[in-house]
N, CA, C and O atoms as a GROMACS GRO file, in nm:
protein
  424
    1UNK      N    1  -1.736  -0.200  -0.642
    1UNK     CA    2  -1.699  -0.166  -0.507
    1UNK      C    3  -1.810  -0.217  -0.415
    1UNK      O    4  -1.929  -0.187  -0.420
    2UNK      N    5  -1.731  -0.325  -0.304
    2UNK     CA    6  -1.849  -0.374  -0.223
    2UNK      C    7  -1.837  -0.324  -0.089
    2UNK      O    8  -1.743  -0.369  -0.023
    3UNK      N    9  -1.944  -0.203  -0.011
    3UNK     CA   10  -1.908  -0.200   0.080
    3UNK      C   11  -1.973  -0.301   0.204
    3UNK      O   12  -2.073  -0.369   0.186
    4UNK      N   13  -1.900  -0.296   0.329
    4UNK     CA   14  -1.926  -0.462   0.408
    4UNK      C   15  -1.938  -0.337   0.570
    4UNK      O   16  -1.863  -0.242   0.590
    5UNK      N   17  -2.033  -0.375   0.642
    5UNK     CA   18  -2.051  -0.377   0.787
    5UNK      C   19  -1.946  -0.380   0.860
    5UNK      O   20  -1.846  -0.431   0.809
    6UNK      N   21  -1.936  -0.327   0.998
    6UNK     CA   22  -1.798  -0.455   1.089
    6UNK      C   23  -1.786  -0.564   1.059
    6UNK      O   24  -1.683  -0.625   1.031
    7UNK      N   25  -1.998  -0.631   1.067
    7UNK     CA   26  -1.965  -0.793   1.089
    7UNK      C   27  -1.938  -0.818   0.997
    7UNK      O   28  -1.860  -0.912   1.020
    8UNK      N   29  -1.942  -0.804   0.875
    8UNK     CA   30  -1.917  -0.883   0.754
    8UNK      C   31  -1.728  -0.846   0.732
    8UNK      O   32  -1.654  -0.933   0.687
    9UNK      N   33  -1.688  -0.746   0.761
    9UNK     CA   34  -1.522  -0.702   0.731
    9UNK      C   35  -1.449  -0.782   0.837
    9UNK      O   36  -1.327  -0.791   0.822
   10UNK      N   37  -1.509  -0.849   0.957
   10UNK     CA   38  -1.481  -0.873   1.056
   10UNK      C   39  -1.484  -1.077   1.006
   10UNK      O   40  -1.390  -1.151   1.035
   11UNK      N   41  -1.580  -1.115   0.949
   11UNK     CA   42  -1.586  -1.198   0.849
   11UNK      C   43  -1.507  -1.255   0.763
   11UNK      O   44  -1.466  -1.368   0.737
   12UNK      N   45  -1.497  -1.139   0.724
   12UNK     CA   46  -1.391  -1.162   0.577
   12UNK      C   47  -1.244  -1.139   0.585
   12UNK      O   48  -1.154  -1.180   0.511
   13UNK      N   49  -1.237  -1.034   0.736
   13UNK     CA   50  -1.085  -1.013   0.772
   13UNK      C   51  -1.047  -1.188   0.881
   13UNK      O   52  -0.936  -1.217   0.924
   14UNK      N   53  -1.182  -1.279   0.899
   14UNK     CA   54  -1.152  -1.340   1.000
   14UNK      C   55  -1.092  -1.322   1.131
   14UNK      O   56  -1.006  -1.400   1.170
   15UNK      N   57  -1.128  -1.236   1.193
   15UNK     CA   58  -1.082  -1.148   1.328
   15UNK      C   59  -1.235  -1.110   1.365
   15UNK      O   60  -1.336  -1.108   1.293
   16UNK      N   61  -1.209  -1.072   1.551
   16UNK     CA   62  -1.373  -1.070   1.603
   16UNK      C   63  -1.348  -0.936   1.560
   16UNK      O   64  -1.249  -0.871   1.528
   17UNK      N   65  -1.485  -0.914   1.568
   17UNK     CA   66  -1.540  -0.756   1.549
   17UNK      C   67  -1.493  -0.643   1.646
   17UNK      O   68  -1.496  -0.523   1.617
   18UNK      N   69  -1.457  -0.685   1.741
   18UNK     CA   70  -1.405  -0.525   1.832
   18UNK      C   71  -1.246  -0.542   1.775
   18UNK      O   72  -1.184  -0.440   1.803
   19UNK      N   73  -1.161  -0.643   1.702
   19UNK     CA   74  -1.048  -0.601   1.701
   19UNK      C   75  -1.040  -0.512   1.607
   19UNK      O   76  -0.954  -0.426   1.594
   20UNK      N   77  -1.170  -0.542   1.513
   20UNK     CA   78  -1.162  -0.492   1.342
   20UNK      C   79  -1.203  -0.313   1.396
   20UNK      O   80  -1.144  -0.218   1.343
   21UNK      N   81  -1.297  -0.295   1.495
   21UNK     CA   82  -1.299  -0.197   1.519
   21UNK      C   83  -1.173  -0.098   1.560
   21UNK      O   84  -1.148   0.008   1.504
   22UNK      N   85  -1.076  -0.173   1.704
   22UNK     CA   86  -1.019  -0.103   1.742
   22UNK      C   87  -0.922  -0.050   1.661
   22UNK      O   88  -0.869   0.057   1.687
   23UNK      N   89  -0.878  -0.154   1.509
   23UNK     CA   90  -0.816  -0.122   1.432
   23UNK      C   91  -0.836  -0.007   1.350
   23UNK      O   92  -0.756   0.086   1.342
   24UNK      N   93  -0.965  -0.018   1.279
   24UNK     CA   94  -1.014   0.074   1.238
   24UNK      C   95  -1.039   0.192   1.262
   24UNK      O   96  -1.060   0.271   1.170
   25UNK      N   97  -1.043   0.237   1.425
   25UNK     CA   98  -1.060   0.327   1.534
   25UNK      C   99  -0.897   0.430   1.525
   25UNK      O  100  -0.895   0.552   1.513
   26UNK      N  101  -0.798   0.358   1.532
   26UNK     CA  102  -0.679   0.369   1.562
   26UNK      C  103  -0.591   0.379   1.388
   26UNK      O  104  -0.474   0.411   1.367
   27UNK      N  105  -0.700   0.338   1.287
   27UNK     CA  106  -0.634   0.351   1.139
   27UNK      C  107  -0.547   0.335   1.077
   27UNK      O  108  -0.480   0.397   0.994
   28UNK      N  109  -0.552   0.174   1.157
   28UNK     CA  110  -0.445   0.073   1.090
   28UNK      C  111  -0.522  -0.034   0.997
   28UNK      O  112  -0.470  -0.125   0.933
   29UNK      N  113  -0.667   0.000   1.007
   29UNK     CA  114  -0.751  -0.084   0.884
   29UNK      C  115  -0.834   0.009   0.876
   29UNK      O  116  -0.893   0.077   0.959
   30UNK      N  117  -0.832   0.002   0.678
   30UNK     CA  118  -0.897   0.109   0.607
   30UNK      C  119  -1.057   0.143   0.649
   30UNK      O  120  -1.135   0.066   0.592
   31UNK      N  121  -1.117   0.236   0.733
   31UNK     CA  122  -1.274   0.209   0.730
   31UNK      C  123  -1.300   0.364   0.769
   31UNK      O  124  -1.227   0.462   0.784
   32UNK      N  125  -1.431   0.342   0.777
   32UNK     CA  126  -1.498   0.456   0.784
   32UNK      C  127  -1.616   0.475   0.871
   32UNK      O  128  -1.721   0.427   0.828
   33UNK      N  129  -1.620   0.532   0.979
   33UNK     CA  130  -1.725   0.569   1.072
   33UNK      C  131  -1.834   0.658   1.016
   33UNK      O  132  -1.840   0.772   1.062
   34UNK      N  133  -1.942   0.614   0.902
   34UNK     CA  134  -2.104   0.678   0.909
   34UNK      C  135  -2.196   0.661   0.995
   34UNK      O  136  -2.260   0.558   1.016
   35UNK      N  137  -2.206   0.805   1.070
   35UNK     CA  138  -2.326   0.800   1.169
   35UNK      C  139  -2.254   0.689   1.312
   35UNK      O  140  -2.154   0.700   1.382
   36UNK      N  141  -2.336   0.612   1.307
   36UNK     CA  142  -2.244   0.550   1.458
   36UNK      C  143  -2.220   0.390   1.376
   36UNK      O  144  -2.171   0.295   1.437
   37UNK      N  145  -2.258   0.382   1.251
   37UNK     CA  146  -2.215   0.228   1.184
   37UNK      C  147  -2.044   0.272   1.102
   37UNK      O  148  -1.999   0.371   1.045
   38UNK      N  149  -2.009   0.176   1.126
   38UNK     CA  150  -1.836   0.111   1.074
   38UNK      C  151  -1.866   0.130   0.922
   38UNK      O  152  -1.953   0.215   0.906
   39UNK      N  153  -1.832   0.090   0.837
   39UNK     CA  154  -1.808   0.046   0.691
   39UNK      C  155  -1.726   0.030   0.642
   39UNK      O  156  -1.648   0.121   0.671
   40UNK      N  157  -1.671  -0.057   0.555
   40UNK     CA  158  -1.530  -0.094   0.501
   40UNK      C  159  -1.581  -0.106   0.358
   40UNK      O  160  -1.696  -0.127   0.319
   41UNK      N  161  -1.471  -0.090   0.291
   41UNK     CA  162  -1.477  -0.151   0.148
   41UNK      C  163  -1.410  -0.258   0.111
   41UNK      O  164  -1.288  -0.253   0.126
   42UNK      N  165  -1.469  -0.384   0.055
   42UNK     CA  166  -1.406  -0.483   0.040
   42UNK      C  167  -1.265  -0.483   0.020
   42UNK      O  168  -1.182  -0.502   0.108
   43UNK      N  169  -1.229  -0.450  -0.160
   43UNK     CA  170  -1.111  -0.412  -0.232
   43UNK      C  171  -1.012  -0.336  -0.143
   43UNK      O  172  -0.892  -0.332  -0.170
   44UNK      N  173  -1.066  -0.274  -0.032
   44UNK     CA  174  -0.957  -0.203   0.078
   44UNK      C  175  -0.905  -0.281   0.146
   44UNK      O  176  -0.788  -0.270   0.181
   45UNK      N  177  -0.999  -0.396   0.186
   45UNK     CA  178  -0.963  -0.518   0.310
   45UNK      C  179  -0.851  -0.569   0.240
   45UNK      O  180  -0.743  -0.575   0.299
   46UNK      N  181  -0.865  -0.616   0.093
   46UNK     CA  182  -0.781  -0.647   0.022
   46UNK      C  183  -0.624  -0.628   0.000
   46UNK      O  184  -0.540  -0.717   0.003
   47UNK      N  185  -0.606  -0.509  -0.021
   47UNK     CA  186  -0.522  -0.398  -0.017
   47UNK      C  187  -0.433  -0.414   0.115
   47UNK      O  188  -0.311  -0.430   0.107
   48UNK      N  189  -0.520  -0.407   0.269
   48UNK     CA  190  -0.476  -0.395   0.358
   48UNK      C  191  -0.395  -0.521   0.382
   48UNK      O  192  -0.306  -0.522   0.466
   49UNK      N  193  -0.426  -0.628   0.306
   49UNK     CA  194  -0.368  -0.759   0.328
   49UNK      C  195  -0.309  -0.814   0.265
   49UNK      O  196  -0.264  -0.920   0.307
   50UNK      N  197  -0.275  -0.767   0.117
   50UNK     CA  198  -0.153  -0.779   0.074
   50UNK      C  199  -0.032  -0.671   0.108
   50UNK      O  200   0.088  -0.697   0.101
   51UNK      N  201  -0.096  -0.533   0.148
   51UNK     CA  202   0.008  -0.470   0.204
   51UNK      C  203   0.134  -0.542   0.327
   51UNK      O  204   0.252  -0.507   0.328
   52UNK      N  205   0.070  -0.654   0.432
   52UNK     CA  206   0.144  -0.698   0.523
   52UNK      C  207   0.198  -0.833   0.425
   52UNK      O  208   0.231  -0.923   0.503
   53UNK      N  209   0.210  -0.860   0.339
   53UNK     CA  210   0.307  -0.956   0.238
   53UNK      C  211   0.467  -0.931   0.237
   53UNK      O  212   0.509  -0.816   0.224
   54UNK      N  213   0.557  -1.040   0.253
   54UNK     CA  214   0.687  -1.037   0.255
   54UNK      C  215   0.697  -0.952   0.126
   54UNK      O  216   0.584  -0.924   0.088
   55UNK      N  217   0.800  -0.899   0.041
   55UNK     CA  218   0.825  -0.863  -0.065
   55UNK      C  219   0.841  -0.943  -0.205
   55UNK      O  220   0.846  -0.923  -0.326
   56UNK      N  221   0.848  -1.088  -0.069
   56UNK     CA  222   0.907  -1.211  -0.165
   56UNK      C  223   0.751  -1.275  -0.253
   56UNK      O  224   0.736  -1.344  -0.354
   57UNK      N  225   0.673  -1.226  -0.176
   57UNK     CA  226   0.514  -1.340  -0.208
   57UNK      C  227   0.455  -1.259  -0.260
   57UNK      O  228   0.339  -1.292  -0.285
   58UNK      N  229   0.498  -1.113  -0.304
   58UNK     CA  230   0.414  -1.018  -0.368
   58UNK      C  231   0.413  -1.048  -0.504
   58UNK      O  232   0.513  -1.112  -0.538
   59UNK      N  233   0.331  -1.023  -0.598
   59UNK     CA  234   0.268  -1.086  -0.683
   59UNK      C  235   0.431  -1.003  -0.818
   59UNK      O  236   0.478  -0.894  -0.787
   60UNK      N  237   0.470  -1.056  -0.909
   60UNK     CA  238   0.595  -1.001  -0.980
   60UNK      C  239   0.594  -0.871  -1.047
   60UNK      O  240   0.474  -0.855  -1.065
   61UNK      N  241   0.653  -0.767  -1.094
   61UNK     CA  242   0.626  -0.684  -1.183
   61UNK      C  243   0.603  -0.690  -1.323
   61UNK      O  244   0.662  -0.762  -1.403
   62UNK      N  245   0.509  -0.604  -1.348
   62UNK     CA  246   0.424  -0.613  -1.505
   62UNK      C  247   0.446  -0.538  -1.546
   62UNK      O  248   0.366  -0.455  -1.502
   63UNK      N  249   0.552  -0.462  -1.658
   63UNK     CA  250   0.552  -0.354  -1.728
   63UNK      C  251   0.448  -0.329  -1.829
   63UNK      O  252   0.445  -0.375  -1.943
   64UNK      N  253   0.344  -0.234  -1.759
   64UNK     CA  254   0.230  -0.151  -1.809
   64UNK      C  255   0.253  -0.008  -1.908
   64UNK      O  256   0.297   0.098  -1.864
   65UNK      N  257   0.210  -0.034  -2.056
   65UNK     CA  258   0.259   0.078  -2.150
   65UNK      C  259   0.066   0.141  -2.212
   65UNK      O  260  -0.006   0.084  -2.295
   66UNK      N  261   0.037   0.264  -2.137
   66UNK     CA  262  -0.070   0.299  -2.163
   66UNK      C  263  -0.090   0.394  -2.280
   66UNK      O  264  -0.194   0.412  -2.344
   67UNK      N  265   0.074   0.473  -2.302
   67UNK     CA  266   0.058   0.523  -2.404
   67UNK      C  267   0.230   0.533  -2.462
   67UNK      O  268   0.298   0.495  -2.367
   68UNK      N  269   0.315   0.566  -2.573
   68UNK     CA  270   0.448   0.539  -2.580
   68UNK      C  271   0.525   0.627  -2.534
   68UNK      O  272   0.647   0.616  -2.527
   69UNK      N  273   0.481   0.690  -2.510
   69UNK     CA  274   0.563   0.790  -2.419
   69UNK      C  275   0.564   0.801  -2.234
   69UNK      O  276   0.624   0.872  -2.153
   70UNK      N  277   0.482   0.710  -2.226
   70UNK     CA  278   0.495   0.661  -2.045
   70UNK      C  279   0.464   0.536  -2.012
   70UNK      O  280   0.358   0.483  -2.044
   71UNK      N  281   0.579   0.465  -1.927
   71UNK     CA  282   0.564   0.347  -1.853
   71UNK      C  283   0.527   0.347  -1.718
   71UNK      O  284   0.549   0.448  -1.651
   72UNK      N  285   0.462   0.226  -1.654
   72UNK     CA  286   0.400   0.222  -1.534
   72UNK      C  287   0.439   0.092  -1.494
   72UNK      O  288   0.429  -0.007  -1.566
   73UNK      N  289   0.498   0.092  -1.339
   73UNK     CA  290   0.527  -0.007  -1.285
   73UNK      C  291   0.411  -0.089  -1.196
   73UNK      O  292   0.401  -0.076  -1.074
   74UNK      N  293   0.348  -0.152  -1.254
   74UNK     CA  294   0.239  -0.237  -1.134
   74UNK      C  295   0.296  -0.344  -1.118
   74UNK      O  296   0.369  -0.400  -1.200
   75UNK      N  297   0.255  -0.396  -0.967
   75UNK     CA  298   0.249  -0.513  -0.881
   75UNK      C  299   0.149  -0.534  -0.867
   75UNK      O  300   0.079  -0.453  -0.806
   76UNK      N  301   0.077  -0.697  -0.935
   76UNK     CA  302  -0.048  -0.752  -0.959
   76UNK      C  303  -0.102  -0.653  -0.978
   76UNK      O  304  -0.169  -0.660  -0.876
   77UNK      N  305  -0.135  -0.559  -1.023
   77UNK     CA  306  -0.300  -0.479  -1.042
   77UNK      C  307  -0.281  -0.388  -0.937
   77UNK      O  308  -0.276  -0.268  -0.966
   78UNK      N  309  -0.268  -0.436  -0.786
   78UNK     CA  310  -0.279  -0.344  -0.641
   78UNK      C  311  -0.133  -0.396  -0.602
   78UNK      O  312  -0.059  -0.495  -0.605
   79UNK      N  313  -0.145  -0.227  -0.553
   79UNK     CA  314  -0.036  -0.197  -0.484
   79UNK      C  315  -0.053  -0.142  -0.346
   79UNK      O  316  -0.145  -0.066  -0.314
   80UNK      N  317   0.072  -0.196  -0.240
   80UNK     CA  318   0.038  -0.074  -0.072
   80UNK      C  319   0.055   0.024  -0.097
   80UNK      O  320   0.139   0.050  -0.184
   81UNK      N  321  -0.021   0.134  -0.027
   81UNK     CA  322   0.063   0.270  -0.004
   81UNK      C  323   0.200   0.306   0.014
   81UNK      O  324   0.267   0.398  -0.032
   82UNK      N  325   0.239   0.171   0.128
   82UNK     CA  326   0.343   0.164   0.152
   82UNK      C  327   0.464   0.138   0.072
   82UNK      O  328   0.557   0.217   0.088
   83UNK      N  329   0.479   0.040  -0.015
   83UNK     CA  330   0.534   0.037  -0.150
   83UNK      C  331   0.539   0.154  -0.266
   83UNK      O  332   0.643   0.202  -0.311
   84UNK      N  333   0.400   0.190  -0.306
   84UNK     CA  334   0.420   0.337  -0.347
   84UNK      C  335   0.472   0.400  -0.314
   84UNK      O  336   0.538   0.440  -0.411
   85UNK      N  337   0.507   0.469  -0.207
   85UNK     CA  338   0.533   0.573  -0.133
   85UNK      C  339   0.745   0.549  -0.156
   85UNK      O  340   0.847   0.614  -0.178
   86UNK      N  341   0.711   0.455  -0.138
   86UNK     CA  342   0.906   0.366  -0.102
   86UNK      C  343   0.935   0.403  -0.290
   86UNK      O  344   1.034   0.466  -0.327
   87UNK      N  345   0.800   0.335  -0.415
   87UNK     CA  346   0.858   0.364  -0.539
   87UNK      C  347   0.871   0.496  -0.558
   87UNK      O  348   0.969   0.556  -0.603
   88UNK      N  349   0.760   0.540  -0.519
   88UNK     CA  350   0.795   0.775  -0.582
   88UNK      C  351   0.926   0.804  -0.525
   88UNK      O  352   1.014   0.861  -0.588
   89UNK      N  353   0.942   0.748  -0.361
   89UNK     CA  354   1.051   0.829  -0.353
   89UNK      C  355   1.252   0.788  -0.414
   89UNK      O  356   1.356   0.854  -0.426
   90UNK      N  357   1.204   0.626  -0.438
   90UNK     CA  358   1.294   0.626  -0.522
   90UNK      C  359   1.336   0.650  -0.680
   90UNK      O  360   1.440   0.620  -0.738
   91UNK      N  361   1.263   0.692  -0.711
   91UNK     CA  362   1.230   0.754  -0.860
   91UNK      C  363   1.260   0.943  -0.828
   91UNK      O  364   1.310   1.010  -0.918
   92UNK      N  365   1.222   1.009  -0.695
   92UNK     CA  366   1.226   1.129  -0.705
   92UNK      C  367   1.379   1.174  -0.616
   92UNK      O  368   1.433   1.284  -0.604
   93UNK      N  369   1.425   1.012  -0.552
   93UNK     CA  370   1.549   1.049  -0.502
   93UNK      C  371   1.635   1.166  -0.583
   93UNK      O  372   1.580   1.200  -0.687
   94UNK      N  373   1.732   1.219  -0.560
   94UNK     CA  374   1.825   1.280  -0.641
   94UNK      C  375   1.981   1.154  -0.639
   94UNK      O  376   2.015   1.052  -0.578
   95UNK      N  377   2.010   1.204  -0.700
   95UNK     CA  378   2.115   1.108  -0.690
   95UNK      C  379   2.239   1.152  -0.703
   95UNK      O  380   2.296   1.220  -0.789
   96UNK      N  381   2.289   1.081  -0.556
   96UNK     CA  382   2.418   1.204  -0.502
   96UNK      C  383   2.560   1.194  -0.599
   96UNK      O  384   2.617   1.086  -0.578
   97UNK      N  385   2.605   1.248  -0.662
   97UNK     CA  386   2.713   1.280  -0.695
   97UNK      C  387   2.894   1.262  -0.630
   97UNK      O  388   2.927   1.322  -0.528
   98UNK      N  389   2.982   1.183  -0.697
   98UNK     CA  390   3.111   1.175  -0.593
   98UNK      C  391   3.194   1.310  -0.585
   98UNK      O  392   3.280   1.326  -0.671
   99UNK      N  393   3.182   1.368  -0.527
   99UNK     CA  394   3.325   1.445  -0.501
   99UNK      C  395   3.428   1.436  -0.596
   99UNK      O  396   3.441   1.323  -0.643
  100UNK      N  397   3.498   1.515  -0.633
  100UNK     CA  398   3.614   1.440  -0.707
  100UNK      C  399   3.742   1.487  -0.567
  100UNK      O  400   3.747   1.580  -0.485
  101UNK      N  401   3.824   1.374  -0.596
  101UNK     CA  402   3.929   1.354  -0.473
  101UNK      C  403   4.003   1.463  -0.488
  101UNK      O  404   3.971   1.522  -0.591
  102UNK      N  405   4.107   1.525  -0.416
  102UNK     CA  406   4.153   1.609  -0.400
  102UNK      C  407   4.308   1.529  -0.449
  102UNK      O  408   4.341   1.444  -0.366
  103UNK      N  409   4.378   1.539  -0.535
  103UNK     CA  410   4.508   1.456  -0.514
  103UNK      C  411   4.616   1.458  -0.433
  103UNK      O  412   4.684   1.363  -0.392
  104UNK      N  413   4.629   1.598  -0.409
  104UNK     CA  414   4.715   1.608  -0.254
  104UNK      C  415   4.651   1.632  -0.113
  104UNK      O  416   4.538   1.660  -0.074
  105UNK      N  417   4.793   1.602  -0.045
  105UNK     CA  418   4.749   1.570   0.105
  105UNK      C  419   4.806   1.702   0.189
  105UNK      O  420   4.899   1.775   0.156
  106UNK      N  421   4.726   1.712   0.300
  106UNK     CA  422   4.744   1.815   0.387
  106UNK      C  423   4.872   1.717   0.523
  106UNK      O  424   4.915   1.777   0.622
   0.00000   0.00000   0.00000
């Protein structure tokens, strides 16, 4: 884990430094205000930038077996929050049931 300055996240995000701030300010990029200095973590910058990836350029699925009784779905290694969040809840969806039709009519 590498952590990086504004200037250096600001660097590595290639964007000036007050945008990386205002972003960061507003917590749409991962960081952290110690004392009155910024800090980012590299692997977050990371994260934050494959999170804005079409669905199409995201890296394919890898069926991950850690033990035989549970499977794990990863995308490349890292995944968005945002994607997570979209997989739990389709895994914890319920899944609605049809009616059965009524055969007569009113």
């Amino acid at each position: 884990m590498k952590p990086l300055t504004l200037t250096q996240a600001a660097e590595f995000l290639q964007f000036h430094p007050n945008w990386v701030r205002q972003e960061a300010k507003a917590g749409r990029i991962p960081g952290r205000k110690i004392g009155r200095e910024w800090r980012f973590v590299e692997e977050d910058l990371v994260v934050f930038i494959r999170s804005g990836y079409p669905e199409s350029r995201q890296a394919p699925l890898v069926e991950v077996s850690s033990c035989q009784s549970s499977k794990e779905e990863v995308r490349g290694g890292l995944i968005s929050q945002r994607r997570a969040e979209s997989v739990l809840d389709a895994r914890l969806k319920r899944k609605k049931e049809r009616k059965p039709r009524s055969s007569t009519t009113n």
